[in-house]
C-alpha positions in Angstrom: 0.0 0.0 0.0 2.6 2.2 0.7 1.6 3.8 3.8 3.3 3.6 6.9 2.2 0.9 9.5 3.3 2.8 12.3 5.7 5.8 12.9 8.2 5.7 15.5 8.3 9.0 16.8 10.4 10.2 20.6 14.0 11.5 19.2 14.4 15.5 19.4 16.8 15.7 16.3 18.2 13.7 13.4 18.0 9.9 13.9 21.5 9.1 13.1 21.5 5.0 13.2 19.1 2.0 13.9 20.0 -1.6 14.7 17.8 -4.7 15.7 18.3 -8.1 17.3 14.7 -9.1 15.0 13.3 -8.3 18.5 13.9 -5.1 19.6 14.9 -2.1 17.3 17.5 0.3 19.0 17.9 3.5 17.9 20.8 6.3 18.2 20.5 10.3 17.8 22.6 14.1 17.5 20.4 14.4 20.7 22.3 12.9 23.2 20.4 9.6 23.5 19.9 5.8 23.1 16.6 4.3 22.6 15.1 0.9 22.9 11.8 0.1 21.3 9.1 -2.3 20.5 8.2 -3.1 16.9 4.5 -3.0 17.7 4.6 0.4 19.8 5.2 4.1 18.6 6.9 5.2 21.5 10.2 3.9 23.2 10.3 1.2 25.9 13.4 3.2 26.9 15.8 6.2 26.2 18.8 6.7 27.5 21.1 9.8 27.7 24.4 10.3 27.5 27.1 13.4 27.3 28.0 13.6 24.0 26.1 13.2 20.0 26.1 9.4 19.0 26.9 8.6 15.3 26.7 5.1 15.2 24.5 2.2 17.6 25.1 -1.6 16.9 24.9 -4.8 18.6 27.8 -7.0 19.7 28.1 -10.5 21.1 30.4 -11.2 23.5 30.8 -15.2 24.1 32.1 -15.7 27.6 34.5 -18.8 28.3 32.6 -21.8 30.4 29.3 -20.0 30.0 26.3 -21.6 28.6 24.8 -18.3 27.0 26.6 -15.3 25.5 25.8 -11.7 26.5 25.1 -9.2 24.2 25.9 -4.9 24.6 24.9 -1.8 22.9 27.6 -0.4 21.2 28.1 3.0 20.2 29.9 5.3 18.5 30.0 9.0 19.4 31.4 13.2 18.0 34.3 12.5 20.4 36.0 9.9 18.7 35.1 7.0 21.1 33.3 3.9 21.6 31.1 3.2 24.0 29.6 0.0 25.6 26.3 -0.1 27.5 24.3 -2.4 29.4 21.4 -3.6 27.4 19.3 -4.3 30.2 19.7 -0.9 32.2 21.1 1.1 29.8 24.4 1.8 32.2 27.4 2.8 30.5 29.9 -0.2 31.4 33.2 0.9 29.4 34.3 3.5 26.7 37.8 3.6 24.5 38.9 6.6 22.7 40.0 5.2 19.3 40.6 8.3 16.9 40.5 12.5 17.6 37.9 13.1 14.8 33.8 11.5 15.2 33.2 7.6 14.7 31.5 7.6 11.6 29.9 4.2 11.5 30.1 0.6 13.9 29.6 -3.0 12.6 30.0 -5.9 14.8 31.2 -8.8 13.5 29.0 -11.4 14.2 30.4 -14.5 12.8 31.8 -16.4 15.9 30.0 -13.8 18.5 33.9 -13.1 19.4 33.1 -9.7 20.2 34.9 -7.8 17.5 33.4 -4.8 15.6 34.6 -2.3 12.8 35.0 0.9 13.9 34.8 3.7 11.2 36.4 7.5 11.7 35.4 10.6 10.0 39.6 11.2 9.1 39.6 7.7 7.4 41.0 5.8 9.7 39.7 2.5 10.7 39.7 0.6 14.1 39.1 -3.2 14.7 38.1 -3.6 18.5 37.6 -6.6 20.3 34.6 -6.7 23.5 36.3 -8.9 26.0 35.4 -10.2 29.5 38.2 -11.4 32.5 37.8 -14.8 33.1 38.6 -14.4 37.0 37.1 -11.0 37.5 34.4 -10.3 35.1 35.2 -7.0 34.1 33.8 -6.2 30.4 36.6 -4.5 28.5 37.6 -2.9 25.0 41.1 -3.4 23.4 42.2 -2.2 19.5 43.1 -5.3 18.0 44.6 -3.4 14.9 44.1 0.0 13.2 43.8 0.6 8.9 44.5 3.7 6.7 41.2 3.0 5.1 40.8 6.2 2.9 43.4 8.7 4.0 42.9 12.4 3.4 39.1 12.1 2.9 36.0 11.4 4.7 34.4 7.6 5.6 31.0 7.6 5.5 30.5 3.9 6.0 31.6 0.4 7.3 30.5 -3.3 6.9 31.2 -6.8 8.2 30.9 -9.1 5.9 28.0 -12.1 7.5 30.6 -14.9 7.2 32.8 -12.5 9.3 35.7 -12.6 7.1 35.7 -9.3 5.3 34.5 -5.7 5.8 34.2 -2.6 3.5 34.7 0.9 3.7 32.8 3.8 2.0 34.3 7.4 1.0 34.2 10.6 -0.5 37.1 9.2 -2.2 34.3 7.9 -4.9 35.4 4.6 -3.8 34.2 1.8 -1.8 37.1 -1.3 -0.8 36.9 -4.4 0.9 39.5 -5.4 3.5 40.7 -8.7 5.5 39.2 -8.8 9.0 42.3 -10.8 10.2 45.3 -9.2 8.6 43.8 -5.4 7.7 45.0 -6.3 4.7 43.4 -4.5 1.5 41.7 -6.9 -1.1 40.2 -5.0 -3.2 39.2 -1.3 -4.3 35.9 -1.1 -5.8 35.7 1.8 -8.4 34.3 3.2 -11.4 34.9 5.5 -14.4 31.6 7.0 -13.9 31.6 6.7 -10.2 32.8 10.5 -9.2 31.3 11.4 -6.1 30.6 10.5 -2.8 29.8 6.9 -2.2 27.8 6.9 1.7 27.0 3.1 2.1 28.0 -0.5 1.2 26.0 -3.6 2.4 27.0 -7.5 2.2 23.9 -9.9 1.1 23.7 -12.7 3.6 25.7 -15.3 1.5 28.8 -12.7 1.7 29.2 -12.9 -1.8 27.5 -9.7 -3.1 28.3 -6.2 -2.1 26.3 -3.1 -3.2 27.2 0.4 -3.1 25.4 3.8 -3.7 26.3 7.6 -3.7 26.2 11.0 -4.3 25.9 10.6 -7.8 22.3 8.4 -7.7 23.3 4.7 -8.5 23.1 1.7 -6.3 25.9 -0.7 -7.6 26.4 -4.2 -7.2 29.7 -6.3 -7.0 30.9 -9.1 -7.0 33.0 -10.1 -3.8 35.4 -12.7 -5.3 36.4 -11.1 -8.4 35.8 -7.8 -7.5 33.9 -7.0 -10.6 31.0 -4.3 -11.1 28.0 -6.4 -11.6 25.0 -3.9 -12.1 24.1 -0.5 -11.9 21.0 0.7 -11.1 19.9 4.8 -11.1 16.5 4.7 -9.5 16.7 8.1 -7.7 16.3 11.8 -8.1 19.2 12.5 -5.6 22.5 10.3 -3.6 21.6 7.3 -2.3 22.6 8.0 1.4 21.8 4.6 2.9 21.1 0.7 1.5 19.5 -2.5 3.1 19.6 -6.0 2.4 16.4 -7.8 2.6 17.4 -11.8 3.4 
């Protein structure tokens, strides 16, 4: 029909990211907040403030040794440069590590494994791979930089993403490019790039089976790639301005 079923409506200012566990959708904003809501209701179940504007909200998995059941945290990435972890039940802020001096662009937990690992993505270029871990003895929750990439130096990342199967992630710029990396090494694979690609290119998503990746930008086209080759599969211009954003339907 193409009419909303229902509006989600509580943030005071741009929405800047939304996650969901299928669940739950949680939702992040330039107004100082975190928010936790119900598919079937309009308004949030929770909000949650916090000191500074968030960027980026994901989920990560965090699979404790000689425990039965995982936990899982809110993730977040904020103006200051840092990330933050949070308590999903309470919405308590449990630990925070300053990765870069410019804002975190964009999070995305790697959820292959529930090892705890995320890309992080900064507004300078740079990107961090952090790892969610938990003291065997004490308990204490903690984040670490496992290893840090000169993704697209000297211009802006707009956007990161795990690959599902958890071995690759990609990076979008104003560089005009997207490029897909090695999760292990930090290694470059590949840079995706095209003649008539000459602007801004704001997201990237993986289909489920990892081997598709499609991009869009500034300059109106959604395109599609193939992950092993590398090769430009489709275009497809279907808007009257940039595509800012893509999802992946399984």
């Amino acid at each position: 029909t193409n009419k909303p079923i229902l509006t989600y409506q509580s943030h005071q200012t741009n929405v800047t990211d939304l996650c969901t566990d299928g669940t739950m959708m949680y939702s992040c904003s330039e107004d100082l907040s975190w928010r936790v809501w119900d598919f079937s209701q309009s308004r949030p179940t929770a909000t949650y403030q916090t000191n500074c504007c968030l960027n980026s909200i994901g989920l990560i998995n965090l699979e404790a040794q000689g425990e039965s059941e995982g936990q899982k945290f809110v993730i977040t990435g904020n103006d200051r440069g840092q990330v933050e972890l949070w308590n999903i039940q309470d919405g308590k802020e449990i630990t925070q590590l300053r990765v870069s001096q410019s804002p975190i662009r964009s999070i995305a937990p790697i959820q292959e494994g529930k090892n705890g690992l995320a890309v992080v993505g900064c507004q300078d270029g740079i990107v961090v791979i952090i790892q969610v871990s938990k003291d065997p003895t004490s308990g204490e929750i903690s984040i670490k930089e496992v290893r840090k990439v000169e993704a697209h130096v000297g211009s802006v990342l707009t956007r990161v993403a795990a690959s599902p199967d958890g071995k690759l992630f990609a990076t979008a710029s104003a560089d005009s490019t997207a490029k897909l990396w090695f999760v292990e090494t930090g290694e470059l694979k590949a840079k995706l790039a095209d003649a008539s690609q000459t602007r801004w290119v704001w997201d990237v998503a993986f289909t489920p089976d990892s081997k598709r990746i499609c991009t869009g930008g500034t300059d109106k086209f959604c395109r599609v790639w193939d992950v092993e080759t590398c090769e430009m599969k489709k275009q497809m211009e279907w808007h009257q301005k940039g595509v800012t954003c893509i999802a992946i339907i399984p």
